[in-house]
C-alpha positions as CSV (number, residue, x, y, z in Angstrom):
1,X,-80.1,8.9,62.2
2,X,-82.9,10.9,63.1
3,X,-82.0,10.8,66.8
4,X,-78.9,12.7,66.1
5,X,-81.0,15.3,63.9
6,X,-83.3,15.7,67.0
7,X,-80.5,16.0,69.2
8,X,-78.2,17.6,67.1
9,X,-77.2,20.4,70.1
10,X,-76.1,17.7,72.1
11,X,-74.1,15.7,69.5
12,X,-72.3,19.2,68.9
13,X,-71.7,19.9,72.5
14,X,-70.5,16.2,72.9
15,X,-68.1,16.7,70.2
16,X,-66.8,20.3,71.3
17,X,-66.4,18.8,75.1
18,X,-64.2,15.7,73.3
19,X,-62.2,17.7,71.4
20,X,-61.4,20.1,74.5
21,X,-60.1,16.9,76.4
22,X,-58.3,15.3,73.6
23,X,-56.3,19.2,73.5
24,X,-56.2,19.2,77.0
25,X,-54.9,15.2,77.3
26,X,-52.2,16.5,74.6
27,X,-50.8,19.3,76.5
28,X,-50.5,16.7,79.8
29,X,-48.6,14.3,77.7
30,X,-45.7,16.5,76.5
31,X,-42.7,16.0,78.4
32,X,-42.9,18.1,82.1
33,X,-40.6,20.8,82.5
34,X,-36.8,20.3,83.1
35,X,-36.7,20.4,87.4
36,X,-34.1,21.2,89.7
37,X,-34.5,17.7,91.5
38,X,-31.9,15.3,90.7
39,X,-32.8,12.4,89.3
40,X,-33.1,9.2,91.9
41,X,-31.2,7.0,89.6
42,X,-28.2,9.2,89.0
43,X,-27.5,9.8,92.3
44,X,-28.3,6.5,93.2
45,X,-25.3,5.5,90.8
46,X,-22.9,8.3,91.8
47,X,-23.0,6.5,95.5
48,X,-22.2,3.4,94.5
49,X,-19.3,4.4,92.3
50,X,-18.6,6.5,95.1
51,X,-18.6,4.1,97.6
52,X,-16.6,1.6,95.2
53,X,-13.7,4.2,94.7
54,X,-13.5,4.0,98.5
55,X,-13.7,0.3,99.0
56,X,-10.9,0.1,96.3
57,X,-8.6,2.8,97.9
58,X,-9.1,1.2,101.8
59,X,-8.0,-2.2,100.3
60,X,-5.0,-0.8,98.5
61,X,-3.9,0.9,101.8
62,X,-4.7,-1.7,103.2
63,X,-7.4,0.0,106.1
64,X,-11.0,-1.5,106.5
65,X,-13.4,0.5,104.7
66,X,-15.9,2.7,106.1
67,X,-18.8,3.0,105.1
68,X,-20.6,6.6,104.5
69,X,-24.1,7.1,106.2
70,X,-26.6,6.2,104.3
71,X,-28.4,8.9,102.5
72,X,-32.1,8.4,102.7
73,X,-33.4,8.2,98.6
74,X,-34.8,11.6,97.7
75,X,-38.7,11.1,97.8
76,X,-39.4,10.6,94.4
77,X,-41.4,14.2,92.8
78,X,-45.0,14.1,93.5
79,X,-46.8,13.5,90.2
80,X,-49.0,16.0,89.4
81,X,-52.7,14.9,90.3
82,X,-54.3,13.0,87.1
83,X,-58.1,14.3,86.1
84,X,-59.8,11.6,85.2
85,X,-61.2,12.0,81.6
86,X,-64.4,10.2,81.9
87,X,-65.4,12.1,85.1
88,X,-65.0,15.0,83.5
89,X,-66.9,13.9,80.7
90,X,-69.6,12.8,82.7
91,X,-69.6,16.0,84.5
92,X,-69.8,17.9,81.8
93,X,-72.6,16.0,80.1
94,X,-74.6,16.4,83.4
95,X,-74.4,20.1,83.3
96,X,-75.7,19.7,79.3
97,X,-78.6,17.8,80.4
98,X,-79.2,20.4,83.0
99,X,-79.3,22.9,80.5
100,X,-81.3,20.9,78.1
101,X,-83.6,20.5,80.4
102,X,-83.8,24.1,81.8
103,X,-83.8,25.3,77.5
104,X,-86.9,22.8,77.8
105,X,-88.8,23.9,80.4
106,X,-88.3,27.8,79.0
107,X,-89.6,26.7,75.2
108,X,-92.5,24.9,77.1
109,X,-93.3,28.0,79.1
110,X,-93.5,29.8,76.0
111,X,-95.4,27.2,73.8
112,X,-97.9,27.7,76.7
113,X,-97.8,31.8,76.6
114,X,-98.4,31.8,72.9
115,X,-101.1,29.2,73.3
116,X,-102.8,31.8,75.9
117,X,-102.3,34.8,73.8
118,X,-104.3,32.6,71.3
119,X,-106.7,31.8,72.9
120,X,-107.2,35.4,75.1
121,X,-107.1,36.4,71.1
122,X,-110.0,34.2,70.4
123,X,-112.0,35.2,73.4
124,X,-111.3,39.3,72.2
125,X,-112.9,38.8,68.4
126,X,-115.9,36.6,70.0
127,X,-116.4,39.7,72.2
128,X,-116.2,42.2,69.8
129,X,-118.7,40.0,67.5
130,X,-121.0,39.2,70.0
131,X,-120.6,43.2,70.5
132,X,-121.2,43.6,66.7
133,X,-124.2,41.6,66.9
134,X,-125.6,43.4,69.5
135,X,-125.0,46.6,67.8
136,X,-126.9,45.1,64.6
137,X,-129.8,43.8,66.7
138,X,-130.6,47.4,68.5
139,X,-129.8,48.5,65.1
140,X,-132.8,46.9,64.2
141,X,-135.0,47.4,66.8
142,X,-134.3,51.3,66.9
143,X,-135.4,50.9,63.1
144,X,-138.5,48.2,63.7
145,X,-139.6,51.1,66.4
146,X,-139.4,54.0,64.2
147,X,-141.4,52.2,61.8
148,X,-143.4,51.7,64.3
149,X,-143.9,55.5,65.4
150,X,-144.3,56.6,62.0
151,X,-147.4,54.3,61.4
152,X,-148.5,55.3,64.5
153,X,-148.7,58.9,63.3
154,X,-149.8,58.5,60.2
155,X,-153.6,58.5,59.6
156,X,-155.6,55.5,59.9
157,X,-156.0,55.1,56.5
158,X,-152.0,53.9,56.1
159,X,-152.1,51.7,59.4
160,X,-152.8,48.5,57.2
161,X,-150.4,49.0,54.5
162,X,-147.6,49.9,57.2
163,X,-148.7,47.1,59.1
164,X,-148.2,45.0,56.1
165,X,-144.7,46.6,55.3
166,X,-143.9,46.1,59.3
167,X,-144.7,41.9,58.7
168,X,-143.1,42.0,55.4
169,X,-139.9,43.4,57.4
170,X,-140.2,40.9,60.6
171,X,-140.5,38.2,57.9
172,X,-137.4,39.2,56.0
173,X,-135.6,38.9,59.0
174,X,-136.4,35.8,60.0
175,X,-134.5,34.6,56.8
176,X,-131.2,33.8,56.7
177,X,-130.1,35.7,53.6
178,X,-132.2,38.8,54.4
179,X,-130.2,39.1,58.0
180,X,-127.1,39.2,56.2
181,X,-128.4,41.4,54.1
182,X,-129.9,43.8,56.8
183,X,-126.1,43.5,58.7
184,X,-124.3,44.4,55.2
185,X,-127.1,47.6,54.9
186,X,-126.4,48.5,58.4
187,X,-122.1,48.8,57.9
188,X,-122.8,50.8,54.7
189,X,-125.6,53.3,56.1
190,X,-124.6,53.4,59.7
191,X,-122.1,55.1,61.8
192,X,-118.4,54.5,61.0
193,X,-116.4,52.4,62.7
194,X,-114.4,55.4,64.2
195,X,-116.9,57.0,65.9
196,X,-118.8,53.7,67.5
């Protein structure tokens, strides 16, 4: 049952191509036509009784009867060439599978395009994230360096507590959460997405 659900196109394409000969087969079978050829069995009889009426009246006058030429029998009416059913059939359901198989061979090649567009989909968002991580690390480092230039500026006196701020930072972003944290600051505080 579930062989006919798979392959429910061709069961209907069986069925139409049945039902097409079994109309066609109908249409053969009605009676042919009335045809001008005589009938070989009527004329057939007409010489006979012909040829009897003659016989009788040569006996009654007493002559020897004579005999007409034979008439060759009319060559009986060519019957009209017979398709055979099955053939057709067979044909038929050859050109289906070739179809089938051509319909199978295009949903293939498309499976495999969509599979491609997946993946070439894929390979677009691990650019653009490798991008965004990119973005975020000079992000940082343009940041870690200004930090850097402002304690170089300032006096002497605030190198050690911006050098202590500067290791606090490194440290934070050697953590996990604090990354995250730094790349959520970053898409709140830096440029817009329109005009990276």
């Amino acid at each position: 049952m579930d062989w006919i659900f798979n392959h429910l196109f061709f069961v209907i394409f069986a069925a139409i191509v049945v039902a097409n000969f079994v109309a066609k087969a109908k249409r053969g079978i009605a009676p042919p036509p009335a045809r001008n050829v005589p009938d070989t069995d009527a004329a057939e009889r007409t010489r006979r009784v012909q040829a009897e009426i003659r016989r009788k009246i040569a006996e009654r006058t007493g002559r020897m009867p004579v005999e007409p030429p034979a008439v060759p029998p009319l060559p009986a009416a060519a019957e009209p060439r017979r398709r055979n059913i099955f053939q057709e059939l067979a044909r038929q359901m050859e050109e289906a599978k070739k179809l089938a198989e051509l319909n199978a061979r295009m949903q293939a090649a498309a499976e495999a395009q969509a599979q491609q567009r997946v993946v070439a989909e894929q390979e677009d968002r691990d650019v653009a994230e490798t991008q965004h991580l990119a973005e975020v690390q000079r992000t940082l480092e343009r940041q870690q360096q200004a930090a850097e230039t402002a304690v170089a500026y300032s006096g002497a006196d605030v190198k050690p507590a911006a050098t202590n701020a500067r290791d606090r930072l490194l440290a934070a972003l050697r953590e996990p959460a604090s990354l995250r944290r730094a790349l959520v600051l970053r898409e709140i505080l830096g440029d817009p997405v329109g005009l990276r």
